[in-house]
C-alpha positions as CSV (number, residue, x, y, z in Angstrom):
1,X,-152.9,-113.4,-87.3
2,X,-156.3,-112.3,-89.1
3,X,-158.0,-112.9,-85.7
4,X,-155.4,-109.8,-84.3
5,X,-157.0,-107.3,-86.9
6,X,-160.3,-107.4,-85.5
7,X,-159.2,-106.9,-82.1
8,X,-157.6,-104.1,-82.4
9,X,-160.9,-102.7,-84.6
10,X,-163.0,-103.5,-81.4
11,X,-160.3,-101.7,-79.0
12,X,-160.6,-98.8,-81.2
13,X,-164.0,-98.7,-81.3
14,X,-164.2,-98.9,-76.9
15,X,-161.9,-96.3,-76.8
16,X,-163.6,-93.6,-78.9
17,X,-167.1,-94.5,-76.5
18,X,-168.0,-91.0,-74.9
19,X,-167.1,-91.8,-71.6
20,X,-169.8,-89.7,-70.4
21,X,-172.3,-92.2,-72.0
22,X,-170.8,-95.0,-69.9
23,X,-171.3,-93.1,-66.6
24,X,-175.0,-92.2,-67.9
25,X,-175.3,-96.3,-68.0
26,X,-174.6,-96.5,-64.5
27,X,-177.4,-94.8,-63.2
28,X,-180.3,-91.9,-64.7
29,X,-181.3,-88.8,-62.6
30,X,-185.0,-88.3,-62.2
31,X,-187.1,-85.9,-61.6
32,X,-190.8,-84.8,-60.3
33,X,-193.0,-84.8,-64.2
34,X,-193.7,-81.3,-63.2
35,X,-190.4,-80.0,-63.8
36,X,-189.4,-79.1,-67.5
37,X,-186.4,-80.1,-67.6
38,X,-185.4,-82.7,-69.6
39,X,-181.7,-82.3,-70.2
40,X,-179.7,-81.2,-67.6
41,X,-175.7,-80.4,-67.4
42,X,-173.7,-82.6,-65.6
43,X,-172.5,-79.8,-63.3
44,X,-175.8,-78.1,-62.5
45,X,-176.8,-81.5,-61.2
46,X,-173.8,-81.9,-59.2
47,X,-174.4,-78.1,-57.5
48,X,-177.9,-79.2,-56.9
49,X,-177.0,-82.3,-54.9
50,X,-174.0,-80.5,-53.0
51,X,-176.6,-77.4,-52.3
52,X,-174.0,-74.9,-53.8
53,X,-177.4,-74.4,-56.0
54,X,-180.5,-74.2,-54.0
55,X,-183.2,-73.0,-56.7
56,X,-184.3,-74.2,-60.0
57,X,-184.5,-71.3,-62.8
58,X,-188.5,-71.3,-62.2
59,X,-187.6,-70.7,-58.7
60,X,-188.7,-74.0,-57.0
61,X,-186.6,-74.6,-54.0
62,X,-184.7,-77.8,-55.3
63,X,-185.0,-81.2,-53.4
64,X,-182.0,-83.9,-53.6
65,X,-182.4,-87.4,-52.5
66,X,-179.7,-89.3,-52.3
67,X,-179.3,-93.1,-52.0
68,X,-177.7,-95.3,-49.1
69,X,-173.9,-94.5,-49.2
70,X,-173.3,-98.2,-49.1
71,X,-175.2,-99.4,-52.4
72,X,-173.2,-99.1,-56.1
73,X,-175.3,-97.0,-57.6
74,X,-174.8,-94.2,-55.0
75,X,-171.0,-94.7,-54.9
76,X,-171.1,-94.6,-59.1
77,X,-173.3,-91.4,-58.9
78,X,-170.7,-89.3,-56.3
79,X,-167.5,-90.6,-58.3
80,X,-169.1,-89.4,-62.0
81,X,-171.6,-86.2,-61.2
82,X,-169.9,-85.1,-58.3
83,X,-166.6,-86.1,-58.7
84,X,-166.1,-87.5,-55.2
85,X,-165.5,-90.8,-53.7
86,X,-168.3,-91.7,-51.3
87,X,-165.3,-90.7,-48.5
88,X,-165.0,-87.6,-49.7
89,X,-168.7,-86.9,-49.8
90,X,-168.9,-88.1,-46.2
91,X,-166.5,-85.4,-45.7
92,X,-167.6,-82.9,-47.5
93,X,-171.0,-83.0,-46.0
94,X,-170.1,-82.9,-42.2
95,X,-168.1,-80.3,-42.9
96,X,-170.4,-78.6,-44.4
97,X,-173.0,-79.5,-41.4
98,X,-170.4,-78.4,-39.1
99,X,-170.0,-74.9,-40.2
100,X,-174.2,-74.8,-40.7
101,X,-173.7,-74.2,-44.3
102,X,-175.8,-76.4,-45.6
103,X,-177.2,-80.2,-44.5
104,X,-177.0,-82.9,-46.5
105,X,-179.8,-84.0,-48.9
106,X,-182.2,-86.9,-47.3
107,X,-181.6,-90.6,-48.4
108,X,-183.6,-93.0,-49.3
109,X,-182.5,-97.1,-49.1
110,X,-183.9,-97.8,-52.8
111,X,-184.9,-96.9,-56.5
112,X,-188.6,-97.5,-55.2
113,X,-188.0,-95.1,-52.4
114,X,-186.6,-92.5,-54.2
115,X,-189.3,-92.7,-56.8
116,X,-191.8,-92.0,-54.4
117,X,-190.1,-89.1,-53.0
118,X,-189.3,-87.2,-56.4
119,X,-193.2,-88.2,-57.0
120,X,-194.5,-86.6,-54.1
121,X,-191.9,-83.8,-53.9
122,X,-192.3,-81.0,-57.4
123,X,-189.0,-79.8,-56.9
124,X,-187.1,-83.0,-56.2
125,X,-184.6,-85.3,-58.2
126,X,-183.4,-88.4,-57.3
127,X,-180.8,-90.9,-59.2
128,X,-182.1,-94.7,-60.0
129,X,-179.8,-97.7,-61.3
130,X,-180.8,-98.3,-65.0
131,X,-183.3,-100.4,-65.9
132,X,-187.1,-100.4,-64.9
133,X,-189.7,-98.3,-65.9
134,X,-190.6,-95.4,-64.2
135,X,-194.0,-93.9,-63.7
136,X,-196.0,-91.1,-64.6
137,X,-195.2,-88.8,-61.8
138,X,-191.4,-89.0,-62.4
139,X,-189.4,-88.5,-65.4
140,X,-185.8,-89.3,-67.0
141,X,-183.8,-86.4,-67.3
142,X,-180.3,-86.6,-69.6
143,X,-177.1,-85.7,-68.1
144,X,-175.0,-83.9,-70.7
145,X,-171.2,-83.3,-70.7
């Protein structure tokens, strides 16, 4: 019986995790060290990568690159920023090529891929898994609630 008490302590203590700190474990957005940004909300970055936004607020156009629609990190990315399975996604971006409204970003196959892109690009941000160190020309940006 004392070995109950401490269980339930620990489920407690799970369930009162921000949730959005879980998701934020699953991945962290990057972008090129010439943008200020260093927080960003979680639904800017999800009109950013579904080009409803197109500019960032110093007027650079913006640049999302997305990863391979077949790797976890991707398919964690769509279902907590932007709310879609990677079905829906699919979806959402032919018809959105279909009716010429916008095309989808460009994808990269990895994290070293995509960090070479935001690098190269000032406007671009990207998504990694966690872990790994970045380098100068790319930064970390939060994702907030």
């Amino acid at each position: 019986m004392r070995h109950v008490a401490p269980a339930f302590v620990l489920l407690a203590a799970l369930s009162s995790v921000d949730r959005s700190s879980l998701a934020q474990e699953k991945y962290r957005v990057i972008v090129n060290s010439t943008n200020p940004a260093s927080e960003l909300k979680r639904d800017v970055v999800a009109r950013l990568y579904l080009r409803k936004l197109r500019r960032w607020p110093d007027g650079k156009a913006a640049v999302p690159v997305d990863q391979s629609a077949t790797s976890a990190v991707g398919a964690a990315f769509a279902r907590d920023v932007l709310g879609l399975s990677l079905g829906e996604l699919r979806d959402y971006w032919l018809k959105q090529t279909l009716s010429g409204a916008a095309v989808p970003p460009t994808t990269r196959s990895s994290d070293h891929d995509v960090i070479e892109f935001v690098a190269a690009e000032p406007g671009a941000l990207g998504y990694l898994q966690v872990g790994g160190s970045v380098p100068p020309e790319v930064k970390t940006v939060k994702v907030t609630p």
